[in-house]
OpenMM code with the backbone's topology and positions (N, CA, C; nanometers):
from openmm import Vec3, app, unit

residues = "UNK UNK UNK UNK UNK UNK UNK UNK UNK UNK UNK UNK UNK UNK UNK UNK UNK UNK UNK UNK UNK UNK UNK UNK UNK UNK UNK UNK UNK UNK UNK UNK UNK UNK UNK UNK UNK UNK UNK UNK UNK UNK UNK UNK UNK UNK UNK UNK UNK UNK UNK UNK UNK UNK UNK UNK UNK UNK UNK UNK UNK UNK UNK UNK UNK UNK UNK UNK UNK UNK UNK UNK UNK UNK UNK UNK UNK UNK UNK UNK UNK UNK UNK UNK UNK UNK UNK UNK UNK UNK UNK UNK UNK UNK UNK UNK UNK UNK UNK UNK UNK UNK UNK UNK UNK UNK UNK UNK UNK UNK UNK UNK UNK UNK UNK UNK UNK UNK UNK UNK UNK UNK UNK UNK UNK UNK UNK UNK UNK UNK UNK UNK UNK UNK UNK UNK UNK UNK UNK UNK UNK UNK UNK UNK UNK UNK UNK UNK UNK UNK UNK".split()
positions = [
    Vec3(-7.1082, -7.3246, -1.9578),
    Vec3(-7.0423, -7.3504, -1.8318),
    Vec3(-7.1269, -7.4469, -1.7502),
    Vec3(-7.0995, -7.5651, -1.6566),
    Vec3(-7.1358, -7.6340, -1.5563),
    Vec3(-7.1810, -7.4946, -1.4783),
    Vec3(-7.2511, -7.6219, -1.4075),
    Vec3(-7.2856, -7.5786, -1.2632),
    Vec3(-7.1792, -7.5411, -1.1477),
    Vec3(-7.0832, -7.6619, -1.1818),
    Vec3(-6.9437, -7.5867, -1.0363),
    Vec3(-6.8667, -7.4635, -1.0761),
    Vec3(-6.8819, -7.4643, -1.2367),
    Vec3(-6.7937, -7.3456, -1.2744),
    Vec3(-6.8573, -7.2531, -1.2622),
    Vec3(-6.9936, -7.2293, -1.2760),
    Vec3(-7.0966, -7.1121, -1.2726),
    Vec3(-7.0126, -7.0664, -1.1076),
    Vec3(-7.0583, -7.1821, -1.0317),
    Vec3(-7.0369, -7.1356, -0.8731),
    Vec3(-6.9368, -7.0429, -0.8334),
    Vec3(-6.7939, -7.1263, -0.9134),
    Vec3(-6.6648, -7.0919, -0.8486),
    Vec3(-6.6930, -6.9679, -0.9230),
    Vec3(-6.7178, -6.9369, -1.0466),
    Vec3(-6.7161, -6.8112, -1.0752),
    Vec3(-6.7858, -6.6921, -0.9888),
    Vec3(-6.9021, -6.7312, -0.9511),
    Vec3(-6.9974, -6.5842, -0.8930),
    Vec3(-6.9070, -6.6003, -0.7433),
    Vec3(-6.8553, -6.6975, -0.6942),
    Vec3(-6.8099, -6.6987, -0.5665),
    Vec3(-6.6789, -6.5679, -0.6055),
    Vec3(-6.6069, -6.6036, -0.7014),
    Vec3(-6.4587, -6.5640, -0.6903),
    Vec3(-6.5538, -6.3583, -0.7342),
    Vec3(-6.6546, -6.3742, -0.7856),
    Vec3(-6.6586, -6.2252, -0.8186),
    Vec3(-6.7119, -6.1542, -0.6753),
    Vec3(-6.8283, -6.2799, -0.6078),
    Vec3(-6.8573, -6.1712, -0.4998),
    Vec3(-6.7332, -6.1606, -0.3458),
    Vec3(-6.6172, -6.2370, -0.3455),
    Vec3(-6.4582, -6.2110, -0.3396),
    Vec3(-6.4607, -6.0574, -0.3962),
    Vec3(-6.4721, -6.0574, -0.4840),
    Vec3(-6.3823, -5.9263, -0.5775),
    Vec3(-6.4545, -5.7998, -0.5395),
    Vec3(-6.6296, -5.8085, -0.4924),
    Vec3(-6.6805, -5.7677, -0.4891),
    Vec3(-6.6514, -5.6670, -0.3791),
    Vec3(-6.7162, -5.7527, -0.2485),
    Vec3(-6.6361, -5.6898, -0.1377),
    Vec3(-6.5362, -5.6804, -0.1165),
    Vec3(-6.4170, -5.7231, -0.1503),
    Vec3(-6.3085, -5.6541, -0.1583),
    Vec3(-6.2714, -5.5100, -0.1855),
    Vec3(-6.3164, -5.4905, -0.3796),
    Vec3(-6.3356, -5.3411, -0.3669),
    Vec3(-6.4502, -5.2660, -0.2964),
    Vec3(-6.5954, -5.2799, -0.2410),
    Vec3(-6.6366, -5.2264, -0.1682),
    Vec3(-6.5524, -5.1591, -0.0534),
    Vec3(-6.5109, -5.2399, 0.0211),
    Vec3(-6.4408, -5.2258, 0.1414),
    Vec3(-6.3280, -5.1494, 0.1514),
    Vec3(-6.2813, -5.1423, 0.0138),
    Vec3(-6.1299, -5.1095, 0.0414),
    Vec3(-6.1419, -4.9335, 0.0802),
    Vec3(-6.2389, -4.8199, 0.0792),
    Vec3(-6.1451, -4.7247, 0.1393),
    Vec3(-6.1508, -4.7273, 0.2635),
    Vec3(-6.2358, -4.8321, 0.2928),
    Vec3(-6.2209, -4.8408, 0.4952),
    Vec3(-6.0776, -4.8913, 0.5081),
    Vec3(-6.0601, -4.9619, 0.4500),
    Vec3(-5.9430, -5.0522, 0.5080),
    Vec3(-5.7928, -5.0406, 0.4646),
    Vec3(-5.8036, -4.9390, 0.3672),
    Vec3(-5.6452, -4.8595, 0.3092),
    Vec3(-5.5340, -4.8132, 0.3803),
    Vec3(-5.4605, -4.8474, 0.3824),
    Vec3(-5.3638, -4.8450, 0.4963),
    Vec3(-5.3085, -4.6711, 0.5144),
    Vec3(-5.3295, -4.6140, 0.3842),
    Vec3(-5.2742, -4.4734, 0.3570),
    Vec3(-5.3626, -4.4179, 0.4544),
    Vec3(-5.5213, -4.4153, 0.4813),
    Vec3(-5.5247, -4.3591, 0.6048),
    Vec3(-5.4989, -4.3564, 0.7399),
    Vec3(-5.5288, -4.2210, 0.7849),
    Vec3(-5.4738, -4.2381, 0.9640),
    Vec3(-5.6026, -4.2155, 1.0403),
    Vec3(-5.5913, -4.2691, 1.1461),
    Vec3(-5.6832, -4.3091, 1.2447),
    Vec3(-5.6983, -4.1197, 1.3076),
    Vec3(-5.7843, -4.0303, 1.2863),
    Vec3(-5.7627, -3.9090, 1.3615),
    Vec3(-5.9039, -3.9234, 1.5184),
    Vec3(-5.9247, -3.8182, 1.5677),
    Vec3(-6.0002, -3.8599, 1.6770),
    Vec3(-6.1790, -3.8620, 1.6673),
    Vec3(-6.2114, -3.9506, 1.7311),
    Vec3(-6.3569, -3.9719, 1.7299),
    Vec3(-6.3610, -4.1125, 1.5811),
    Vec3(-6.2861, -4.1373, 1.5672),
    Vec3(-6.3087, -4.3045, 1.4526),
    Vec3(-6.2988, -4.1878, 1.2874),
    Vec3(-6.2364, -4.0683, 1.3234),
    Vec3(-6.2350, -4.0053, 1.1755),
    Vec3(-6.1205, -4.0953, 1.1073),
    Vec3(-6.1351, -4.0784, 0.9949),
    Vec3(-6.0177, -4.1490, 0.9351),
    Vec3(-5.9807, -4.0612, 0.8515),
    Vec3(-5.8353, -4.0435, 0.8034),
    Vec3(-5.7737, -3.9037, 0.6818),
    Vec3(-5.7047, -3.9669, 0.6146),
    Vec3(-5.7115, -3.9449, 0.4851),
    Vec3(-5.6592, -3.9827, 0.3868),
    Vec3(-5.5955, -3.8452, 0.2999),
    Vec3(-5.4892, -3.8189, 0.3225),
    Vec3(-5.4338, -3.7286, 0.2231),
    Vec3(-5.3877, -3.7404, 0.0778),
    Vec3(-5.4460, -3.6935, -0.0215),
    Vec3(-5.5039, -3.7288, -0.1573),
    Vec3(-5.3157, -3.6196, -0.2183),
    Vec3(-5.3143, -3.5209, -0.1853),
    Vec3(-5.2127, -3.4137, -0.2803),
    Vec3(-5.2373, -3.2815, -0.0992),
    Vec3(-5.0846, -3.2865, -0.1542),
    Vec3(-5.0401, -3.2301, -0.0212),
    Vec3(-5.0160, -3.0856, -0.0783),
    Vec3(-5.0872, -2.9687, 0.0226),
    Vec3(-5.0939, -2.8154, -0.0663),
    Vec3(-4.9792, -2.7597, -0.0336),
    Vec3(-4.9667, -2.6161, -0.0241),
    Vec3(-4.8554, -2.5619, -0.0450),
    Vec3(-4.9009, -2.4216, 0.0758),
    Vec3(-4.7804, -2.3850, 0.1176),
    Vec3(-4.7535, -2.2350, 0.2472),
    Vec3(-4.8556, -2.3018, 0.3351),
    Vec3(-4.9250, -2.1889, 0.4180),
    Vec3(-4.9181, -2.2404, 0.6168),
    Vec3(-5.0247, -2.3284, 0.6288),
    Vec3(-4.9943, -2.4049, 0.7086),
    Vec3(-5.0806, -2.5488, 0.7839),
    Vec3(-5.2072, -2.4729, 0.8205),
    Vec3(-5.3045, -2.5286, 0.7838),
    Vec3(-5.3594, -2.5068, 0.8783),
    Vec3(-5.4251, -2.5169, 1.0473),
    Vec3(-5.4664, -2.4375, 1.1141),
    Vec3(-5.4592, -2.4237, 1.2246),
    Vec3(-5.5916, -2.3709, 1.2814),
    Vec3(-5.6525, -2.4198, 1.4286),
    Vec3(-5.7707, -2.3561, 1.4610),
    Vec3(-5.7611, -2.1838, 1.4710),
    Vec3(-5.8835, -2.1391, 1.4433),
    Vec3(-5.9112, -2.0435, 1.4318),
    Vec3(-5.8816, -1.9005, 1.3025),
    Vec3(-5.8485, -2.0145, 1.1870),
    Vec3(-5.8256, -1.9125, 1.0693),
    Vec3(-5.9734, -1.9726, 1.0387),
    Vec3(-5.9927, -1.9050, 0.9230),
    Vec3(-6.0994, -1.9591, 0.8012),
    Vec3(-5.9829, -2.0362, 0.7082),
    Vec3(-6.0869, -2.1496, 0.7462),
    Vec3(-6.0576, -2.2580, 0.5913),
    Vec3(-6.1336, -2.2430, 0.4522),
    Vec3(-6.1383, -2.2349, 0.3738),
    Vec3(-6.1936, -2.1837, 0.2727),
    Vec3(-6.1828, -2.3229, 0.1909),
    Vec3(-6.2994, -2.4463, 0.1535),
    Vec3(-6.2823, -2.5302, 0.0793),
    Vec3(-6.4026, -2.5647, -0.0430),
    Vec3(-6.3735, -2.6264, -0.1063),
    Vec3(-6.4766, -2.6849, -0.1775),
    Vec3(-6.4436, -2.8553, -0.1574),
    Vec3(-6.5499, -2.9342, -0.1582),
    Vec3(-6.6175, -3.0531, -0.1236),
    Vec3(-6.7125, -3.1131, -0.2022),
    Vec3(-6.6792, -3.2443, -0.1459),
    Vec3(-6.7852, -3.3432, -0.2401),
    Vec3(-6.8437, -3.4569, -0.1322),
    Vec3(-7.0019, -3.4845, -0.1035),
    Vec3(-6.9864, -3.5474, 0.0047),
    Vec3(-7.0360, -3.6886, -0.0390),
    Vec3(-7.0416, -3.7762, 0.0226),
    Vec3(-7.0933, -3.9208, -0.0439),
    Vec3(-7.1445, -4.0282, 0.1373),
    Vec3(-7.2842, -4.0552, 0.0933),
    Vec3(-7.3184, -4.1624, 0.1929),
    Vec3(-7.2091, -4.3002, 0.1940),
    Vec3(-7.1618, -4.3271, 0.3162),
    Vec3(-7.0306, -4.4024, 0.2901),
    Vec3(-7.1715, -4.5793, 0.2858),
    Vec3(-7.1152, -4.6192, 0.1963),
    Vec3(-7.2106, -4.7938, 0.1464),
    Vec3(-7.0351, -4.8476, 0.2231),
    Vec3(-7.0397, -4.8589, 0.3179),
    Vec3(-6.9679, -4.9900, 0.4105),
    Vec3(-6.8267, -5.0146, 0.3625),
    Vec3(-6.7871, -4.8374, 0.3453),
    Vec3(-6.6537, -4.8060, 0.3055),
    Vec3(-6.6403, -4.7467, 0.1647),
    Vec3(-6.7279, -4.7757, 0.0503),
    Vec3(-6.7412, -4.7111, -0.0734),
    Vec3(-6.8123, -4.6011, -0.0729),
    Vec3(-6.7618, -4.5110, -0.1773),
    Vec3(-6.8628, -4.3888, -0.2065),
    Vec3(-7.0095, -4.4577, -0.2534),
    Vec3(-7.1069, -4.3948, -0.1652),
    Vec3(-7.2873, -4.4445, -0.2013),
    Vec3(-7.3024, -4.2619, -0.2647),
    Vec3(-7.4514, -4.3259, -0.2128),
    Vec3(-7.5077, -4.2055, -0.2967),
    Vec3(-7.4136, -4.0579, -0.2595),
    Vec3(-7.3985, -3.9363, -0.3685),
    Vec3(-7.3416, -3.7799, -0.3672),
    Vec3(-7.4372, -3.7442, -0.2934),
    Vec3(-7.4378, -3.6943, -0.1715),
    Vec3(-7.5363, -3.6020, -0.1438),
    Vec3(-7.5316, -3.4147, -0.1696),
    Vec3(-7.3812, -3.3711, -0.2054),
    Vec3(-7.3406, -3.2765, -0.2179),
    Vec3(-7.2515, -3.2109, -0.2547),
    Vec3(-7.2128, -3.1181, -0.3883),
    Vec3(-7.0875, -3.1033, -0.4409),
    Vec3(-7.1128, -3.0098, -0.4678),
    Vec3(-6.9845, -2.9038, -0.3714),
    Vec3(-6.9998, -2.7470, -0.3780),
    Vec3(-6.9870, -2.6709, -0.5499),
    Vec3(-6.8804, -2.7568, -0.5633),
    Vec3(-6.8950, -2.6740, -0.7230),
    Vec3(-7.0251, -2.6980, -0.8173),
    Vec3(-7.0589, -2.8077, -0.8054),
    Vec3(-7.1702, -2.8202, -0.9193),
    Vec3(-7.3242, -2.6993, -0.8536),
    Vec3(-7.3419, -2.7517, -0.6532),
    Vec3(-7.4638, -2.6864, -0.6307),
    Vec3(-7.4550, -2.5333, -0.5854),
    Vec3(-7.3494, -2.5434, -0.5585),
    Vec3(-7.3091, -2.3651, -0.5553),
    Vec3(-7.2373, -2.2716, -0.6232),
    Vec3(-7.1576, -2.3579, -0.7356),
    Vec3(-7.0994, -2.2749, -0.7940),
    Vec3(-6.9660, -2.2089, -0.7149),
    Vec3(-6.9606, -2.2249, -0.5717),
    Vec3(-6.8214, -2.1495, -0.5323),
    Vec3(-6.8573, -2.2439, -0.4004),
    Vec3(-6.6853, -2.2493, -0.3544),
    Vec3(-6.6739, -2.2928, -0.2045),
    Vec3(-6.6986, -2.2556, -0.0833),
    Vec3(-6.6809, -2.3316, 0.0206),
    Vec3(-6.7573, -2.2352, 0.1714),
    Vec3(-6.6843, -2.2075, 0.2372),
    Vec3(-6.6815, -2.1267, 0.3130),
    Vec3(-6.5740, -2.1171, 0.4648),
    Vec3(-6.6200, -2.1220, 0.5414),
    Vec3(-6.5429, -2.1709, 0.6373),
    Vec3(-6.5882, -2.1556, 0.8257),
    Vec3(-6.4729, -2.1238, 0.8830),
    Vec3(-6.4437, -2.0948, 1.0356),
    Vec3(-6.3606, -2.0977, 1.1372),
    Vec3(-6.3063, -2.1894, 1.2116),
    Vec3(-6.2248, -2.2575, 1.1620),
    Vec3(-6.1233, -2.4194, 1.2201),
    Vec3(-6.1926, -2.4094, 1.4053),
    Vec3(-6.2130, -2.4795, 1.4075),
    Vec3(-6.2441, -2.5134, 1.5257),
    Vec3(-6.3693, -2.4622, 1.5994),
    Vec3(-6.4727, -2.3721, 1.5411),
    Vec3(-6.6057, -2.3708, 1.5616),
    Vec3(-6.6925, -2.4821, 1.5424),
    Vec3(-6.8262, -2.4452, 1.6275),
    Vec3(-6.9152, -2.5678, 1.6182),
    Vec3(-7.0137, -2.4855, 1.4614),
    Vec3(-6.9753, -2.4557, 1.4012),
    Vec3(-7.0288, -2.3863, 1.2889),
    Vec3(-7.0304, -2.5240, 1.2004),
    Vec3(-6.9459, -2.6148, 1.1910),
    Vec3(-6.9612, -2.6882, 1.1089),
    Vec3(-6.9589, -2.8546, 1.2070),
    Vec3(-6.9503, -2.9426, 1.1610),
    Vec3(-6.9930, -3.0851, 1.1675),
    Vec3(-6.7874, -3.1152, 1.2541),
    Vec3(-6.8130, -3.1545, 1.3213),
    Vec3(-6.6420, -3.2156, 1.4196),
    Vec3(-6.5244, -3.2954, 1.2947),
    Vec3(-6.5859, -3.3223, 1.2564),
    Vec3(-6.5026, -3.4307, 1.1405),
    Vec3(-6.4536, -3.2789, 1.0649),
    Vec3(-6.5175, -3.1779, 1.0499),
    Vec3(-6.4511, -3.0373, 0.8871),
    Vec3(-6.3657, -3.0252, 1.0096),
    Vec3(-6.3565, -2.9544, 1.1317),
    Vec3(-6.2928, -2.8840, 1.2270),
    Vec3(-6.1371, -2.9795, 1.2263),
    Vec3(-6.1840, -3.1073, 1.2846),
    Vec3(-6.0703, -3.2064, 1.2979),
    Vec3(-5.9754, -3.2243, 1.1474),
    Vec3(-6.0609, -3.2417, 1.0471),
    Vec3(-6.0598, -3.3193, 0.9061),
    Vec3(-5.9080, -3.2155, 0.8357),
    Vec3(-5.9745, -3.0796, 0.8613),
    Vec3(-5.8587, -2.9921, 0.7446),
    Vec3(-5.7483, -2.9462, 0.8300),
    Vec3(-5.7520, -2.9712, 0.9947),
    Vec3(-5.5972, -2.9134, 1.0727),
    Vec3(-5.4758, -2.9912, 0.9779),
    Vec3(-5.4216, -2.8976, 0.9225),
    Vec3(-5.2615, -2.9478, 0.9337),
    Vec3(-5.2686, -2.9505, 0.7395),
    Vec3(-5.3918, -2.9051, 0.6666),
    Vec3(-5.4158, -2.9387, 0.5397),
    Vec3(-5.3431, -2.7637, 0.5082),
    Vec3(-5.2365, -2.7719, 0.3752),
    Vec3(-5.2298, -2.6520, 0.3261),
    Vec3(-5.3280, -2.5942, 0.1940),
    Vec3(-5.3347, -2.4672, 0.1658),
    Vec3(-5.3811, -2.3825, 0.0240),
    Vec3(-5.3596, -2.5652, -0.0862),
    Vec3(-5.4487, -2.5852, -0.1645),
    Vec3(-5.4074, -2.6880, -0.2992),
    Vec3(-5.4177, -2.7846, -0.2224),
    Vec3(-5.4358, -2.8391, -0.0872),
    Vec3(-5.4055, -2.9911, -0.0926),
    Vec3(-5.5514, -3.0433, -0.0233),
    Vec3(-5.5570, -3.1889, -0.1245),
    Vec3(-5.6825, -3.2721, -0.1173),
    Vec3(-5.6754, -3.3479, -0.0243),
    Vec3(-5.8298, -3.3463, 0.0257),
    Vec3(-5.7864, -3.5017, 0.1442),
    Vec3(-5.9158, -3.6203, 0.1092),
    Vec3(-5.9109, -3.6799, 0.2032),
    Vec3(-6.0618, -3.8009, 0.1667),
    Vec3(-6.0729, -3.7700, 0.3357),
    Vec3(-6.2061, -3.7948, 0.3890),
    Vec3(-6.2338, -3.7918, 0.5063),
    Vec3(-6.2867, -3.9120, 0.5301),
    Vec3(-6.3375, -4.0065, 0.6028),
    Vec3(-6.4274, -4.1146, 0.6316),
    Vec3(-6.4891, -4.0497, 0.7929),
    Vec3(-6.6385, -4.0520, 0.7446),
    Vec3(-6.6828, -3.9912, 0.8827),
    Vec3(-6.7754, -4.0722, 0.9416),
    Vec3(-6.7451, -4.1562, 1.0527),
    Vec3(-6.8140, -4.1863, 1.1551),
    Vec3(-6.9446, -4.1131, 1.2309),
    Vec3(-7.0877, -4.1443, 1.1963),
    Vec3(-7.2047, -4.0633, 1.2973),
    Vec3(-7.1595, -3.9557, 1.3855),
    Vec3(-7.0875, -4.0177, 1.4707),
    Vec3(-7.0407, -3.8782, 1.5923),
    Vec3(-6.9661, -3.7498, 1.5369),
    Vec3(-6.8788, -3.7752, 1.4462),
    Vec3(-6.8182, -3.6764, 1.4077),
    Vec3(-6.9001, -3.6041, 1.2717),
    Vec3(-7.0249, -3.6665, 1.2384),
    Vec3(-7.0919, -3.5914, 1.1570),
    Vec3(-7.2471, -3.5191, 1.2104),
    Vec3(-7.3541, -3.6159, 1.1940),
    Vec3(-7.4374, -3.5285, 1.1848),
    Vec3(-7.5587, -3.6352, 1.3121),
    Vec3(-7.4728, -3.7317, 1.3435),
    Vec3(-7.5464, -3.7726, 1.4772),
    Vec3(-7.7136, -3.8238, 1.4547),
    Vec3(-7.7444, -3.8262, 1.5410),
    Vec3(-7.8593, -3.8954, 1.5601),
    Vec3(-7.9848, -3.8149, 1.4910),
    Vec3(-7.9377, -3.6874, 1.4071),
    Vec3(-8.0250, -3.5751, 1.3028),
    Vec3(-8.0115, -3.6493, 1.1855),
    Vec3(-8.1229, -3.6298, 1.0958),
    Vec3(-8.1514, -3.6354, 0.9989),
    Vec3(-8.1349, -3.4959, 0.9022),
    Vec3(-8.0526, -3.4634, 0.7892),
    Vec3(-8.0298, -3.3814, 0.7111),
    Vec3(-8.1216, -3.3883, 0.5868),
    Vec3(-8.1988, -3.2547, 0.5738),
    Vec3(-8.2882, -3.2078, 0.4377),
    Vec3(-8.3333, -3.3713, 0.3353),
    Vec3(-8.3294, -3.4706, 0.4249),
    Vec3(-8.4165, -3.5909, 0.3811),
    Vec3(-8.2826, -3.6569, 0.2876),
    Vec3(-8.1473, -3.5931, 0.2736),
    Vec3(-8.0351, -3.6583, 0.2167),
    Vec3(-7.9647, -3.7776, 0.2253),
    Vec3(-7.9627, -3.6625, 0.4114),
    Vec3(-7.8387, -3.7505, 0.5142),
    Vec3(-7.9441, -3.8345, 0.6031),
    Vec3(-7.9525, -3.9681, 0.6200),
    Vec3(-8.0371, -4.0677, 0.7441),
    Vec3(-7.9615, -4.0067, 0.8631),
    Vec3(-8.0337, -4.0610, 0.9933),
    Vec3(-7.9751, -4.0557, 1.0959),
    Vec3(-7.8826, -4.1889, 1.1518),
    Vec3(-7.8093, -4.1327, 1.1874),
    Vec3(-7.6481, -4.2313, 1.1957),
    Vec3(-7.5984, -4.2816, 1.0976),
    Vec3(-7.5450, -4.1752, 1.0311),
    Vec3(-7.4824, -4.2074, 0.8637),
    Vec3(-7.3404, -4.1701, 0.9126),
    Vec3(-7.2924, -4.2627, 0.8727),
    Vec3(-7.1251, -4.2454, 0.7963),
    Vec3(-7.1345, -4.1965, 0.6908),
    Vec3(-7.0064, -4.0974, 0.6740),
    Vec3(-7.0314, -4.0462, 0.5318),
    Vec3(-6.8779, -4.0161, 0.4940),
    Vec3(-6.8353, -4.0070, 0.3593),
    Vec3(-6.7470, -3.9666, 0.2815),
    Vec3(-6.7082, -3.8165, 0.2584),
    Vec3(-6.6249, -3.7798, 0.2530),
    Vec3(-6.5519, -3.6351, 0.2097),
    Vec3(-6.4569, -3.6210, 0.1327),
    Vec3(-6.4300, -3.5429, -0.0014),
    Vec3(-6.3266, -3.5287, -0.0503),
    Vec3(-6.3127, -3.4091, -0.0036),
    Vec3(-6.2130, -3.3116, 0.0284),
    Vec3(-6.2224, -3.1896, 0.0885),
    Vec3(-6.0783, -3.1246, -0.0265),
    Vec3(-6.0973, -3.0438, -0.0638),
    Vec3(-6.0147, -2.9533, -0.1139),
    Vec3(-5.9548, -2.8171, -0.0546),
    Vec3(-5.8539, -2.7721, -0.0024),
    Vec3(-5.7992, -2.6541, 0.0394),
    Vec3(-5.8044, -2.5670, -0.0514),
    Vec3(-5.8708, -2.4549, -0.0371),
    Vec3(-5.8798, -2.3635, -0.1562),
    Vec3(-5.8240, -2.2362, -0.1038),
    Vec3(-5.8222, -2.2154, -0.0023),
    Vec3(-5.7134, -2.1169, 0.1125),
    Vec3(-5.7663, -2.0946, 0.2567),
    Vec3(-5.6711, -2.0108, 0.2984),
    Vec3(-5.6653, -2.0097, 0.4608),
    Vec3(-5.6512, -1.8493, 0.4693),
    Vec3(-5.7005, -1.8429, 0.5648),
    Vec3(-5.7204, -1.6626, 0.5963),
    Vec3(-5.7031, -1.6441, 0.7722),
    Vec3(-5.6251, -1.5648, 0.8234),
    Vec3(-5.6786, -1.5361, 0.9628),
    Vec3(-5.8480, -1.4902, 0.9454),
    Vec3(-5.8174, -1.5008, 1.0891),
    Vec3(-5.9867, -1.4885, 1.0901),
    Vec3(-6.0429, -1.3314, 1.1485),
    Vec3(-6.1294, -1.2613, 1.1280),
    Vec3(-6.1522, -1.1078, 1.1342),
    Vec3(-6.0784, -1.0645, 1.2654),
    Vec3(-6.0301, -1.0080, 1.2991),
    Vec3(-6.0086, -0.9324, 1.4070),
    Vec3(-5.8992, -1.0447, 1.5187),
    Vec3(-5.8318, -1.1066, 1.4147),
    Vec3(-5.6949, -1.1969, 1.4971),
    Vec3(-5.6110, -1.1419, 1.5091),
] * unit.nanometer
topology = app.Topology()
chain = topology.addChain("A")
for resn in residues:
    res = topology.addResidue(resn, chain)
    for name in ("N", "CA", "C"):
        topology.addAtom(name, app.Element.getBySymbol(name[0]), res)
């Protein structure tokens, strides 16, 4: 190959490049939710919405977001725990983006999260994983919904 063809070539790949980098920022299938969260609903579950104040019961996969692509896993309930977690929809028990992220998600249905600093873990640094002011990725799985003790 020449020299102009070498060019046009690495030009047209790093085109291709960022393109797919970028693309789960910029996918139209997600929706804008509050605080710059973004939701992407992957498989839509089945019986009641959820709603603040049940337990959500999910398993997750988390990923440092590289400028819209999945970067590094920092965490995947099935592989490091072996079983999923719960919390209480709308407690500060968990990070604003889980609280916001699973309203309205049923039992079976997947979502993608894109999380903006504020709605995650802020100006803290996590167990040397998570930097401070990280965007980060979520696949979130509904694994069920429960009232919550004494509702």
């Amino acid at each position: 190959m020449n020299t102009a063809t070498l060019k046009i070539f690495f030009s047209v790949l790093l085109i291709c490049f960022f393109t797919v980098a970028s693309s789960l920022a910029s996918d139209p299938a997600f929706r804008n939710g509050p605080g710059g969260l973004r939701i992407k609903d992957m498989q839509i579950g089945q019986g009641t919405a959820a709603v603040p104040g049940q337990v959500a019961t999910i398993h997750f996969v988390g990923w440092l977001d590289n400028e819209g692509a999945r970067g590094k896993e920092f965490f995947n309930s099935r592989r490091q725990r072996g079983e999923p977690v719960s919390f209480v929809i709308g407690t500060d028990g968990v990070m604003p983006a889980w609280n916001e992220g699973v309203l309205g998600m049923r039992p079976g249905g997947k979502r993608m999260l894109l999380v903006p600093p504020g709605m995650a873990y802020g100006q803290r640094q996590i167990d040397g994983q998570i930097p401070k002011n990280a965007s980060l990725i979520f696949q979130i799985e509904m694994v069920r919904l429960e009232d919550a003790p004494g509702a």
